[in-house]
N, C-alpha and C positions, 0 to 999 in steps of 0.2 A: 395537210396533216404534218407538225412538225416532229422533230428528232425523237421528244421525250417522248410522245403519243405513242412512233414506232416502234421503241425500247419498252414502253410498258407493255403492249399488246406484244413484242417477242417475248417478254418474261413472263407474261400472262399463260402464251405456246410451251414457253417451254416446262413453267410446272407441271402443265396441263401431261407430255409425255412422257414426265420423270415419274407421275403418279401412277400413269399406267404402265411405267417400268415395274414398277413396286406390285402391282396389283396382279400383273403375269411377267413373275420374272423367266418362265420357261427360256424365253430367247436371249434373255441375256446368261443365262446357266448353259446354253446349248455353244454362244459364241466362245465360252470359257471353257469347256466341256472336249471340244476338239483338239485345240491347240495341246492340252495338260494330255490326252490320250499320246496326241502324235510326242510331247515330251519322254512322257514313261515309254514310249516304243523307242525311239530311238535311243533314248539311255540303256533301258534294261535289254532290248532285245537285238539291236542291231550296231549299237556303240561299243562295242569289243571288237568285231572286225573293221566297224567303220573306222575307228578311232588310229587302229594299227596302220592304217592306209595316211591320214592324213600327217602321220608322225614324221612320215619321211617327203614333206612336201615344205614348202617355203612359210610356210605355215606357224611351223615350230611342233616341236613336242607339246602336248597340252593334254589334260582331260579333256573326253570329250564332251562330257555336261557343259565345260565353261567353251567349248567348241560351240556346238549344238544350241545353247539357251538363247544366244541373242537372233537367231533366225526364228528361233520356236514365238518369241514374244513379239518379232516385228510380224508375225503370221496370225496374231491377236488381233492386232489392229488391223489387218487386211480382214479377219472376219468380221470387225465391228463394222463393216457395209454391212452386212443382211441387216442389221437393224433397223437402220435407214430407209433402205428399199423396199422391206417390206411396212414396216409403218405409213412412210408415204403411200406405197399403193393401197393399203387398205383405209388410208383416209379419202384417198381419191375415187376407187371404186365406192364407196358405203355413202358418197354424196355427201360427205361433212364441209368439204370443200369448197361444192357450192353453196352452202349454208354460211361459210364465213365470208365471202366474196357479196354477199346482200347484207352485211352486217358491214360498220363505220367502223373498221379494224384495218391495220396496216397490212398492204397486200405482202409485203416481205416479211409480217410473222409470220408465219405457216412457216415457213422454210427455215426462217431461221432457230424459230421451236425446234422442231425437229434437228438440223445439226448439231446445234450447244447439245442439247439432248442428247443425241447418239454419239457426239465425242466423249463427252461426260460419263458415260455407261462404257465404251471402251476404253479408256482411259482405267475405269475401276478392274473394267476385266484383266489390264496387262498389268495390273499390282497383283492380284488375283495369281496367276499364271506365274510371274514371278517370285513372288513367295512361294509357291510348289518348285520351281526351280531351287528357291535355296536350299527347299527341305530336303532334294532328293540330289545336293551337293554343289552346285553351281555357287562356287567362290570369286564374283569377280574382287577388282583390289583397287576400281575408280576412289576417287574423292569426291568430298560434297557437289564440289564446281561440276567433275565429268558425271555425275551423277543427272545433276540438274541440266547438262548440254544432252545428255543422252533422252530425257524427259522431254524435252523442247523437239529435238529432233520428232520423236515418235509423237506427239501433240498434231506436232504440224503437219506427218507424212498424215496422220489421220485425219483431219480436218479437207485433206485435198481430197482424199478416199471420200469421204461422208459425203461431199457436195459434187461427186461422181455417183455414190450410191444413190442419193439423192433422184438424178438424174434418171436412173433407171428405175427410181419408185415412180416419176413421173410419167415414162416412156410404157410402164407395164399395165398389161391389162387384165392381169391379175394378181393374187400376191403369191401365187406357185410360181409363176413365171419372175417374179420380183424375187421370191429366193432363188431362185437360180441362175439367173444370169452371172451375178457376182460370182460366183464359185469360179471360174481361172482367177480371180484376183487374191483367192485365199489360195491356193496353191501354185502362186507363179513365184513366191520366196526358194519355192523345192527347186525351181528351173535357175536359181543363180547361188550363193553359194553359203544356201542357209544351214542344209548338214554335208555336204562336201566342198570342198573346193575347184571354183571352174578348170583350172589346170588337169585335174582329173578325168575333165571330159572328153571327148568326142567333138573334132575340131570345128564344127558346125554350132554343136550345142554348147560348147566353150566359149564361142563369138556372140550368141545370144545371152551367155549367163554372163559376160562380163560388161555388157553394155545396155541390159534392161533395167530397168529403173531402182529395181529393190533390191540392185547389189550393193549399188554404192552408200546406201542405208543400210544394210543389215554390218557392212565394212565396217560405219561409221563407230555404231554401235560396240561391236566388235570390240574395236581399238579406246574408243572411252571405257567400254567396264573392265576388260581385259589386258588394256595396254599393249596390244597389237598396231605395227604399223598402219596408221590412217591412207598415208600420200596425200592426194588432191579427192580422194573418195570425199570427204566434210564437204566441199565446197560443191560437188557433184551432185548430193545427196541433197542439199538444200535447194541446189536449181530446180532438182527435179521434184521437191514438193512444193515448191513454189508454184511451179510452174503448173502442176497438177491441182493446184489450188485455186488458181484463176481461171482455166479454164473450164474445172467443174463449176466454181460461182459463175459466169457468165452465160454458163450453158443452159444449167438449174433456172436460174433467173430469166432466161429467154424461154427455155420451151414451157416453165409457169405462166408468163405474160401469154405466152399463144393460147394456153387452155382458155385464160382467162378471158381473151377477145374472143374464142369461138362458143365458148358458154354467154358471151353476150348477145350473142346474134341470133 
């Protein structure tokens, strides 16, 4: 089967879940649904005292909207796994799966349908979330360029996320259990220093917030729309979606091939 066969049967996949995005958008309204709640709490209900706290910290003086926003929207894209996980396991569980694998179709659409897909649909959600950011005062002051570095960034940290989430739509053997797994991964932005900063913390959980993976991204962030010192966070942040990126495709793409020999036998 050569390149263009694969490419049309992924694009075939991927219509195939952008439609059924359309047709039950519930979960794509639920991954955008969160983030915009935890936004308005943390601005209207708990950013007056948080905000006071972080004024006297290395930090800088700042509102704490344009504090707050860029942790709120890289926790968008940490929810756009459920989509993933649970799409896969409920293609996997409802048998469609095996239905494509007796079909003369590329065994890597299926998968790769499903990520373009759900980065696609995350992607919409963190414009989404970010336009409620502006509406409720989040002024960053980037340019076109840190605009579109800031974009790339969050692209790519999602793309490693999706072929992780991915992974646990495979691994589940239901799609209760597919949305749930993910969930530390939407709330592990809270444990580095999405609405405070790790120097804040508690000298254990200071050592975890300043070296788990979604700090030196949300930093990134940070520093492109805000103009906050970056340091070595950019270069940090890319390893680690890099890195999360390959390890989810090889993984994804191994534990599919194993379904696929044990459904053979």
């Amino acid at each position: 089967m050569n390149r263009a066969h694969a490419v049309r049967d992924a694009a075939t996949m991927l219509r195939r879940n952008l439609k059924r995005a359309l047709r039950y958008p519930s979960l794509t309204l639920a991954v955008v649904g969160m983030p915009v709640m935890m936004l308005l709490l943390f601005h209207y209900v708990f950013g007056g005292a948080l905000g006071t706290g972080i004024a006297g910290t290395s930090t800088g003086d700042v509102p704490y909207i344009d504090y707050v926003a860029p942790g709120i929207i890289l926790m968008t894209a940490t929810s756009g796994a459920l989509i993933t996980a649970i799409g896969v396991c409920v293609d996997m569980t409802e048998g469609i799966v095996n239905r494509f694998r007796t079909m003369a179709i590329s065994r890597s659409a299926f998968l790769t349908g499903h990520v373009v897909g759900s980065v696609i649909q995350t992607l919409v959600s963190v414009v989404l979330v970010l336009g409620v950011a502006l509406l409720v005062g989040f002024r960053p002051d980037a340019d076109a360029l840190e605009w579109l570095a800031a974009f790339g960034v969050l692209a790519l940290l999602t793309l490693g996320l999706t072929w992780l989430a991915a992974v646990i739509g495979l691994l589940s053997k239901t799609p209760e259990s597919a949305s749930n797994t993910p969930m530390p991964l939407t709330f592990l932005p809270f444990l580095g220093s999405a609405v405070v900063p790790p120097e804040s913390m508690p000298t254990g959980l200071r050592w975890f917030a300043e070296y788990q993976p979604f700090t030196p991204v949300i930093e990134t962030l940070r520093g492109l729309l805000m103009g906050t010192p970056i340091g070595n966070s950019g270069l940090v942040a890319l390893a680690w979606c890099a890195g999360i990126t390959v390890v989810g495709f090889l993984w994804a793409r191994a534990v599919f091939r194993r379904g696929a020999v044990a459904a053979a036998r």
